[in-house]
BALOBA-1460 file (C-alpha; in Angstrom, 3 decimals):
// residues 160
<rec num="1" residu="x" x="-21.583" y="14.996" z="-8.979"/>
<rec num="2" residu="x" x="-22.118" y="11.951" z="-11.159"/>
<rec num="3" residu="x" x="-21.267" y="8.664" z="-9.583"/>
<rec num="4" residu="x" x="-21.928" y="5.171" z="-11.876"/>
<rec num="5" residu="x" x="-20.767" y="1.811" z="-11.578"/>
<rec num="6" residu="x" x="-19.692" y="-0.452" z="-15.016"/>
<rec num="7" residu="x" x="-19.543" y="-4.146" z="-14.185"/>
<rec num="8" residu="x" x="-17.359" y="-5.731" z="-16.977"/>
<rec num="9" residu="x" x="-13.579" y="-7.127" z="-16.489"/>
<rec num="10" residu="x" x="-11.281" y="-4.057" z="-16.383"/>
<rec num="11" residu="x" x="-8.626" y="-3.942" z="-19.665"/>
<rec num="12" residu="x" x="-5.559" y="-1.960" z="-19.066"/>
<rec num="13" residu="x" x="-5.183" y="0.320" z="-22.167"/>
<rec num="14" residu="x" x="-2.244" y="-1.516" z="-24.359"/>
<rec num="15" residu="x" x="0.697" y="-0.086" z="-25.960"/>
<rec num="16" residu="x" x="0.381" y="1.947" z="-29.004"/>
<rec num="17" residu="x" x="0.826" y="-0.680" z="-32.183"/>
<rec num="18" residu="x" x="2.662" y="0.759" z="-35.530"/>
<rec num="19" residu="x" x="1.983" y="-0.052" z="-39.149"/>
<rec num="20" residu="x" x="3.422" y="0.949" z="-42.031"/>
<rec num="21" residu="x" x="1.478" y="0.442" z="-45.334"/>
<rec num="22" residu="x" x="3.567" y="1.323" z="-48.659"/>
<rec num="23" residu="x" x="5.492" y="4.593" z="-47.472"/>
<rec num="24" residu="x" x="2.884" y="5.331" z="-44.537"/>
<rec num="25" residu="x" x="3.483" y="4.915" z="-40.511"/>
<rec num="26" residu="x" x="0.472" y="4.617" z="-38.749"/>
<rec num="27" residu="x" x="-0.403" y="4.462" z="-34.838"/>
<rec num="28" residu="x" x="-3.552" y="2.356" z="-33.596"/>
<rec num="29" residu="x" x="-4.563" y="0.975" z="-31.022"/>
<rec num="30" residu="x" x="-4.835" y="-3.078" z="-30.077"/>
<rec num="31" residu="x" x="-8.217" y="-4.371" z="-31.602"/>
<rec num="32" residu="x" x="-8.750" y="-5.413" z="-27.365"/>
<rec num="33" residu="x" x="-8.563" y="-1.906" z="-26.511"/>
<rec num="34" residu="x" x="-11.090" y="-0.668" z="-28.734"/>
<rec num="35" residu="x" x="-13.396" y="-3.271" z="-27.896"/>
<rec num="36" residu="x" x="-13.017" y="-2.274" z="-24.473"/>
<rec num="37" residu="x" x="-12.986" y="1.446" z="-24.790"/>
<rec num="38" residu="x" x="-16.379" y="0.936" z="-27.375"/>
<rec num="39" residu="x" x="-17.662" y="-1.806" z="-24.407"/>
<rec num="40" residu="x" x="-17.362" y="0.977" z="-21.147"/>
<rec num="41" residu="x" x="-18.790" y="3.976" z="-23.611"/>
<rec num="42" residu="x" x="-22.210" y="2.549" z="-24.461"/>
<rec num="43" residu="x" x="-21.920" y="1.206" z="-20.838"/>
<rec num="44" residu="x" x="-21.694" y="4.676" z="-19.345"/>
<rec num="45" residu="x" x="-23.765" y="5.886" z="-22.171"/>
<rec num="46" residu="x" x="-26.501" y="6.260" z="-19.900"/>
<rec num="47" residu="x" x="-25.194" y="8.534" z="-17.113"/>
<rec num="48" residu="x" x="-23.607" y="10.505" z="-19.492"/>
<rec num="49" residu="x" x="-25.120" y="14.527" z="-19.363"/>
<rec num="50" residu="x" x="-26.553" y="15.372" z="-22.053"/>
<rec num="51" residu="x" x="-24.257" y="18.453" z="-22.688"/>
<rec num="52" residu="x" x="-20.349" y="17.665" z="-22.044"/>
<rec num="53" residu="x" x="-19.101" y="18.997" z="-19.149"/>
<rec num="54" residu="x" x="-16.873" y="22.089" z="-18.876"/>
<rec num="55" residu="x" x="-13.837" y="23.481" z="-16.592"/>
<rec num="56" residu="x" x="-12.179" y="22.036" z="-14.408"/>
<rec num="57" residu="x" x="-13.020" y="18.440" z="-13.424"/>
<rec num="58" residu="x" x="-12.200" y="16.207" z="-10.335"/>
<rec num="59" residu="x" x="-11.965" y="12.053" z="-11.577"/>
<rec num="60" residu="x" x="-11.966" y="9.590" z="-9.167"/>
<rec num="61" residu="x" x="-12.122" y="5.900" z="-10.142"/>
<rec num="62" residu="x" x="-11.660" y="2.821" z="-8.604"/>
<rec num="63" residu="x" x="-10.798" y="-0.419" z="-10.661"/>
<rec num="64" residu="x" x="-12.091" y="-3.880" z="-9.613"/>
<rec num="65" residu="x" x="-10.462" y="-7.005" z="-10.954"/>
<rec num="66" residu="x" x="-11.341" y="-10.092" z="-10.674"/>
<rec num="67" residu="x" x="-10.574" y="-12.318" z="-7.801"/>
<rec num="68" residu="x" x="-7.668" y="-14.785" z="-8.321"/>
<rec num="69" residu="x" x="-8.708" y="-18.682" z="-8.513"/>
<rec num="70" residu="x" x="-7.436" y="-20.278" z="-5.448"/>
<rec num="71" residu="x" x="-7.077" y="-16.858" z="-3.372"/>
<rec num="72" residu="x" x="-9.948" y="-18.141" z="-1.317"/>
<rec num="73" residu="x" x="-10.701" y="-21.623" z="-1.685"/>
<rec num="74" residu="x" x="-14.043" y="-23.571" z="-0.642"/>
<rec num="75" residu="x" x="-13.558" y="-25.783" z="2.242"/>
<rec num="76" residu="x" x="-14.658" y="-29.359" z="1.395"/>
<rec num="77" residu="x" x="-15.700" y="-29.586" z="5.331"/>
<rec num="78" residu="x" x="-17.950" y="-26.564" z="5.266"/>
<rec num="79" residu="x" x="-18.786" y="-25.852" z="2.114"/>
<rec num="80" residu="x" x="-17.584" y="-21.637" z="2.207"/>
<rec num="81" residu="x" x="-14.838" y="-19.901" z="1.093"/>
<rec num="82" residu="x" x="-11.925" y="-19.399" z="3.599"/>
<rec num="83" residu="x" x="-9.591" y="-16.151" z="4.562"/>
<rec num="84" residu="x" x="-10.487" y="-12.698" z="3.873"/>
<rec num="85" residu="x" x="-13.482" y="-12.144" z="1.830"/>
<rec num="86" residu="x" x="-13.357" y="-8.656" z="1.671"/>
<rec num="87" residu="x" x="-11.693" y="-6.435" z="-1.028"/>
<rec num="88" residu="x" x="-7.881" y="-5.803" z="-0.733"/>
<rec num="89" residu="x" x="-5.023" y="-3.929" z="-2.735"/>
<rec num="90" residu="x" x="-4.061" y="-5.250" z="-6.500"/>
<rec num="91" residu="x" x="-0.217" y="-5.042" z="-6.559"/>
<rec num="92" residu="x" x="-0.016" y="-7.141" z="-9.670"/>
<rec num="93" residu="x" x="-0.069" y="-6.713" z="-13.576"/>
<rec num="94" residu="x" x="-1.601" y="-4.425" z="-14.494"/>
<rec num="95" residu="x" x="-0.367" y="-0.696" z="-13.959"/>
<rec num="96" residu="x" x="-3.284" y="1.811" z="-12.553"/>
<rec num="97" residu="x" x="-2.422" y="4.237" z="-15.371"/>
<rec num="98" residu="x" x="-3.050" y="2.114" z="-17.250"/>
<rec num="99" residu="x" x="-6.235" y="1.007" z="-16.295"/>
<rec num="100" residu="x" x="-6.869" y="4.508" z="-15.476"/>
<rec num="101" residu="x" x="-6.298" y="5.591" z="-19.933"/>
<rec num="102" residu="x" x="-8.666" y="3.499" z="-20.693"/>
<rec num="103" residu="x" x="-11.388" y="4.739" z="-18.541"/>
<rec num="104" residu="x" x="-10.590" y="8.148" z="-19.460"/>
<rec num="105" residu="x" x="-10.871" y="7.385" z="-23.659"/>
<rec num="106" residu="x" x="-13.917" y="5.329" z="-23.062"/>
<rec num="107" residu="x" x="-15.593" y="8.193" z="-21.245"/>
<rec num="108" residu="x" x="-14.500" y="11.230" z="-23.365"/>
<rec num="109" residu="x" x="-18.096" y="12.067" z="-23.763"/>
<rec num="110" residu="x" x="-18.517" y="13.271" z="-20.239"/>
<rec num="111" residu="x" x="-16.327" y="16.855" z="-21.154"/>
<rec num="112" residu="x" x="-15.284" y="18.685" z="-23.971"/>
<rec num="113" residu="x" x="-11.396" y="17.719" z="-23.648"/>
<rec num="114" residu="x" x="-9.394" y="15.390" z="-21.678"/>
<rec num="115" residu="x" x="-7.243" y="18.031" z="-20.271"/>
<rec num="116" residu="x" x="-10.352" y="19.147" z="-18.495"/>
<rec num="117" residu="x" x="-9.340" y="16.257" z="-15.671"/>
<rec num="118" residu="x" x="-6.581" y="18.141" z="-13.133"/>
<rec num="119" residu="x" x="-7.322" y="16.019" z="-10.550"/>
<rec num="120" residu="x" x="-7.119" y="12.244" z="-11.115"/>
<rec num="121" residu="x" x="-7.707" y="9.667" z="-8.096"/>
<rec num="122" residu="x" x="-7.052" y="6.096" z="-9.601"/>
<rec num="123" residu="x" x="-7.022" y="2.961" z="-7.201"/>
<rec num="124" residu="x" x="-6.768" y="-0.826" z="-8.163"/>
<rec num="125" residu="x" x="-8.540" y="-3.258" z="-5.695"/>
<rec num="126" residu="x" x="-9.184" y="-6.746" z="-6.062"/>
<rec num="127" residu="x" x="-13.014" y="-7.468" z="-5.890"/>
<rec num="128" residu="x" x="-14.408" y="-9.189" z="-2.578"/>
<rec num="129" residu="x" x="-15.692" y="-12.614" z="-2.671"/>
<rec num="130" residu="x" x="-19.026" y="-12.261" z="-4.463"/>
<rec num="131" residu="x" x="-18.570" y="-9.133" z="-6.158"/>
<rec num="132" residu="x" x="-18.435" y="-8.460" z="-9.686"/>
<rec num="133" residu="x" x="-15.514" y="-6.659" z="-11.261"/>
<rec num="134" residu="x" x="-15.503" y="-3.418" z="-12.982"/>
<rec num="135" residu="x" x="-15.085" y="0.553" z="-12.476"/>
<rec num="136" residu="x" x="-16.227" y="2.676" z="-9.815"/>
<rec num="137" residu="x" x="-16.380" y="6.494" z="-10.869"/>
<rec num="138" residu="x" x="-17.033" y="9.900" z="-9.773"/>
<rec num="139" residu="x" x="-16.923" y="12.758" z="-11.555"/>
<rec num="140" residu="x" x="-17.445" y="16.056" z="-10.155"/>
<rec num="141" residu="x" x="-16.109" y="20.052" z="-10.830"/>
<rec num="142" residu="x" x="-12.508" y="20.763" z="-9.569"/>
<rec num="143" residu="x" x="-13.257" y="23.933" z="-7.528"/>
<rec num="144" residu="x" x="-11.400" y="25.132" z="-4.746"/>
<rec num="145" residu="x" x="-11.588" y="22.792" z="-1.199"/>
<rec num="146" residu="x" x="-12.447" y="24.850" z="1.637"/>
<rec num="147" residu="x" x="-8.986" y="25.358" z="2.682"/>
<rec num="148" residu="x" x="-6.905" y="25.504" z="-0.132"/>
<rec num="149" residu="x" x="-6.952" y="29.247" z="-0.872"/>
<rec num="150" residu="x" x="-5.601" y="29.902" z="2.739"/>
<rec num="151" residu="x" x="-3.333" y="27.416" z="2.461"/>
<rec num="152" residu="x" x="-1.299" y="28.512" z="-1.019"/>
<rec num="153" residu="x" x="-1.630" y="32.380" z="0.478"/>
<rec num="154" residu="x" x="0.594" y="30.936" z="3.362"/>
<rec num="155" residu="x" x="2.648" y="28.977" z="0.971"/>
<rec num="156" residu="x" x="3.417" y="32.404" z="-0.937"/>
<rec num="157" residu="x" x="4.102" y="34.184" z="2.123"/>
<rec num="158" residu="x" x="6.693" y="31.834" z="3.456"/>
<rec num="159" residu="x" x="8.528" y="30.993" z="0.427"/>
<rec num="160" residu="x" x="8.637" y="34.933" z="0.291"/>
């Protein structure tokens, strides 16, 4: 299993941008995206193995944004922050998938193909008070869950 952490402010990948130069469409992406993407690559350069991974491949990654100003404001009495410090759900801009693209471009050079990834566990969280934002990530091989087998066989033989 490989397990890293990339502190750096999460980008959502953008929308596909279009061109068209003399008689020639072209698709790119947004000059922020490939900063981004090129930014989390050399970051994860380093847990990277040094020959791609193959089959089937289990991706879990958890996105931390940055804490909105005022969320937790410093008392003028005290001196600290007040409410909950503590990490909690991001159910604004922008869309997990999203976030979740970008991740997957920028580390491309962890397996031979994208399509490698059948299982994909994405959460967004905002960061606790204190904590940097970035990615959280695991990567590990998508074999069978003790279980799983069983469970399909009995699947079959009630659908049956």
């Amino acid at each position: 299993m490989i397990h890293f952490r990339l502190s750096l402010t999460p980008h959502a990948q953008g929308r596909p941008r279009t061109a068209v130069r003399g008689k020639i469409a072209t698709i790119y992406k947004d000059s922020k995206s490939r900063v981004h993407e090129a930014t989390v690559a050399s970051m994860a350069a380093q847990y990277c193995p040094a020959v791609p991974l193959t089959g089937p491949l289990r991706v879990r990654l958890l996105v931390i944004t940055l804490r909105p100003v005022g969320v937790n404001p410093i008392s003028k009495r005290t001196g600290q922050p007040t409410g909950d410090l503590a990490r909690y759900w991001n159910a604004k801009r922008s869309d997990v998938d999203n976030y979740a693209k970008a991740a997957l471009d920028a580390l491309s050079a962890f397996w031979v193909d994208d399509c490698q990834v059948v299982d994909l566990h994405a959460q967004k969280v905002v960061a606790a008070w204190g904590e940097s934002p970035g990615f959280e990530v695991w990567i590990d091989a998508a074999g069978l869950e003790p279980g799983e087998l069983a469970d399909a066989v009995a699947l079959a033989e009630r659908i049956m």
